[in-house]
C-alpha positions in Angstrom: 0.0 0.0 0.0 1.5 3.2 1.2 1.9 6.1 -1.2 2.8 3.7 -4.7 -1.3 3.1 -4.6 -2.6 5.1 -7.3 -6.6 4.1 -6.7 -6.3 3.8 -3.2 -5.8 0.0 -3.6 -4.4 -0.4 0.2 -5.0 -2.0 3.5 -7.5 0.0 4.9 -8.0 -1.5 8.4 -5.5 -4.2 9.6 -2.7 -5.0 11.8 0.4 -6.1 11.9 1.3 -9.0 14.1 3.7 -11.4 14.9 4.7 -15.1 16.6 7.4 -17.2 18.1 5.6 -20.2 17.7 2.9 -19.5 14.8 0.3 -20.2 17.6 0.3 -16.8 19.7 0.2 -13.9 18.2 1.5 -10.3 19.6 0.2 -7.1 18.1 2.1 -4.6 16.9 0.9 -2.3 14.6 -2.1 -0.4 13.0 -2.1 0.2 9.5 -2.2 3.8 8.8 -2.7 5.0 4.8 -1.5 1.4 4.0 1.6 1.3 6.1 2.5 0.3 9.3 5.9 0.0 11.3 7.0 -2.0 14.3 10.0 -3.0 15.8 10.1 -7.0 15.8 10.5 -8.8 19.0 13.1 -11.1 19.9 12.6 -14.8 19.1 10.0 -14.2 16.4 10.1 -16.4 13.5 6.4 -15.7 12.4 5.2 -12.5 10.9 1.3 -12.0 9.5 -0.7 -9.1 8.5 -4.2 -9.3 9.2 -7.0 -7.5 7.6 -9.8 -6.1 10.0 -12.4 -5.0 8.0 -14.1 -5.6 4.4 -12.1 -3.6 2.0 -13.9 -1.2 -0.3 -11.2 -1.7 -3.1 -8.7 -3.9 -4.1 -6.0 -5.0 -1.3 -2.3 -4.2 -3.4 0.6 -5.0 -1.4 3.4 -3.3 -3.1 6.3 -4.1 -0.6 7.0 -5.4 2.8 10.3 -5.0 3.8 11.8 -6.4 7.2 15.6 -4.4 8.7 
């Protein structure tokens, strides 16, 4: 998502979660205008985003980088 969406063709509502074990997850971010930023937790070897809400337009994801 983020500012490379010409239509508006990002997440709208979802978070950004992750996992040690792929069982519990830990929260750690809101999207906000298709982006969202967290700092990762030790140990975690699992990584999902999860939408929150129906979308009103297509769901483009045009990068996910991890540092």
């Amino acid at each position: 998502g983020g500012p490379a969406s010409k239509n508006g063709d990002k997440l709208e509502n979802g978070v950004l979660e992750s996992s040690k074990d792929g069982s519990a997850w830990t929260r750690l971010a809101d999207f906000n205008d298709g982006t969202a930023t967290a700092a990762l937790p030790a140990g975690s070897s699992h990584l999902r985003i999860r939408v929150t809400a129906p979308q009103t337009n297509w769901l483009i994801l045009h990068e996910i980088e991890l540092r």
